[in-house]
C-alpha positions, 0 to 999 in steps of 0.5 A: 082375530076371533070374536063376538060383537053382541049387544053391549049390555050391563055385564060388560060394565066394569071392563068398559069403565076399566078401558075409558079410564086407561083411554083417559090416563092416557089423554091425561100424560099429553094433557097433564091439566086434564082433572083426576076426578074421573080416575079418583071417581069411577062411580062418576062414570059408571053413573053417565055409562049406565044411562047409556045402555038404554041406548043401543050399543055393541061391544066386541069380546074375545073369550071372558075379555072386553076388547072394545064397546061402542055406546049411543049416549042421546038421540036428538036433532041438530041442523035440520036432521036427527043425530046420534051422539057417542060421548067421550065415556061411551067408547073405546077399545083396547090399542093393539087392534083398535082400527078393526075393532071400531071398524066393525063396531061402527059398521054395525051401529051406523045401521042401527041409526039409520034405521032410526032415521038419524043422519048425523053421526057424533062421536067425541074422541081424545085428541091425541087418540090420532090412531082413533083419529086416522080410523073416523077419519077414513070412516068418513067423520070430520072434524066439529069441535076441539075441547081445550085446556090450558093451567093459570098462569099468566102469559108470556109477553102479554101487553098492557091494553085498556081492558076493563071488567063490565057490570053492565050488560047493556054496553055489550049488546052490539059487539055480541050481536055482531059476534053472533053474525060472524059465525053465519058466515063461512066457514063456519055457516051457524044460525042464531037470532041477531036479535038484540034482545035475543042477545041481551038475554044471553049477556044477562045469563051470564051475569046471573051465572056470576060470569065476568066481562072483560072488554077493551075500548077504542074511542070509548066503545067496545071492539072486543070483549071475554066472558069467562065464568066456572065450567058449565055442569051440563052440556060442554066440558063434562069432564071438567064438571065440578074440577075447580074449572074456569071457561072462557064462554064467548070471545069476539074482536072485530076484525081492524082489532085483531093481531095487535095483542088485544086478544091476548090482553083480555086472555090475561084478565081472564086468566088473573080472575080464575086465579082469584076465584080459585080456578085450577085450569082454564077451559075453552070449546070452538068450532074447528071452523071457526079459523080466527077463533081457532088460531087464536086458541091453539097458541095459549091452550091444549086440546085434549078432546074433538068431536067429529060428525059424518053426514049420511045421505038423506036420501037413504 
């Protein structure tokens, strides 16, 4: 093969647009509820991208032609380490030598990161890419987070259960509290204040964000509960910003609770709100260590798009 890797620059532009939009057509035949927006709406992702060039980036070129692009999107810190974070829109390359050509694109962006002191590399992929997949994987990425879709439709089977929308917050508080806990332990191991407070303040942004919660009673407390809401313009889910989305933003039931069909319930209340409001689709992220959580979401949504990391060592 014969090419140049240089410095991914403004003139590469156009063509990197041109592949991410394939990569993304792609996705969208084995994840038919992916939006439009980003093929009807280039300029969306020429906007994220260009922002991106600030950053340093490599592209790979064979003659006048793009063969692949590799873009750092931010640099911040996260588990006690600084990381570099590839977006989804800020990669791809074209499928007959795609190993190769991220092999040596990563090759020689790890040791630009490094340099910088980052030790957590990021990099969001489509999840039917299992090519990509199979490439970061023997690169030393695993896997961090599953992005999911699934249409409005109501379940199959789904059984009548005493769930009840909630206009108070308050009622939550120690459900939420004992959900924030469940994810310190393994394998998930993430830390975040249990306080009550703490947790009361995030219940009560949700309700400013005009986010609905759905919780079903045992012995008049609640043992589990749904918060869904329209898809965040920041953050998770970017492309899924501004697309008629809904997103299932927190969900937890108590082990004794689990398996009898609750799950499923408070899903279907979800699912019958964002038909009301107007909602298209219906989105939800988990940690792919979140085992429970995980099983519990692969049955009803599709995924369409993973974030693996791979930890350098410190020491370096």
């Amino acid at each position: 093969m014969t090419y140049s890797l240089v410095p991914f620059t403004q003139q590469h532009l156009d063509s990197a647009i041109e592949l991410f939009l394939n990569g993304y057509s792609q996705e969208k035949l084995h994840s038919p509820y992916l939006p439009s927006r980003a093929l009807d709406d280039p300029s969306w992702i020429r906007t994220k991208l260009q922002s991106a060039l600030n950053n340093p980036g490599v592209a790979v070129v064979e003659g006048n032609q793009l063969l692949a692009y590799l873009a750092t999107g931010d640099f911040f810190s996260w588990k006690g380490q600084q990381a570099a974070f590839v977006p989804e829109y800020g990669h791809c390359a074209i499928t007959e030598r795609k190993q190769r050509l991220y092999q040596i694109m990563y090759q020689a962006l790890a040791q630009e990161w490094l340099s910088r002191g980052c030790h957590l590399h990021l990099i969001g992929h489509f999840a039917h890419d299992t090519l990509l997949q199979a490439t970061l994987y023997q690169l030393g990425f695993g896997a961090l987070i599953a992005e999911r879709l699934r249409d409005c439709s109501s379940l199959n089977g789904s059984q009548e259960k005493s769930v009840r929308e909630i206009q108070h917050t308050s009622e939550l508080v120690n459900l939420h509290v004992e959900h924030i806990r469940y994810y310190s332990k393994s394998p998930i191991f993430i830390s975040r204040s249990t306080e009550s407070t703490s947790a009361l303040d995030d219940l009560e942004t949700h309700a400013q964000n005009g986010d609905a919660f759905f919780a079903y009673y045992d012995k008049f407390e609640p043992c589990a509960y749904l918060i869904i809401g329209e898809s965040s313009t920041t953050g998770e889910g970017f492309l899924l910003q501004n697309t008629k989305t809904a997103q299932i933003k927190s969900a937890y039931a108590r082990t004794e609770f689990r398996g009898k069909g609750i799950g499923e319930a408070l899903l279907q209340h979800a699912i019958q709100w964002a038909q009301q409001h107007g909602y298209e689709r219906v989105f939800v992220e988990h940690e792919t260590a979140n085992v429970a959580g995980g099983n519990f979401w692969s049955k009803y949504f599709t995924p369409y798009l993973y974030f693996s990391m791979r930890y350098i060592d410190s020491t370096l």
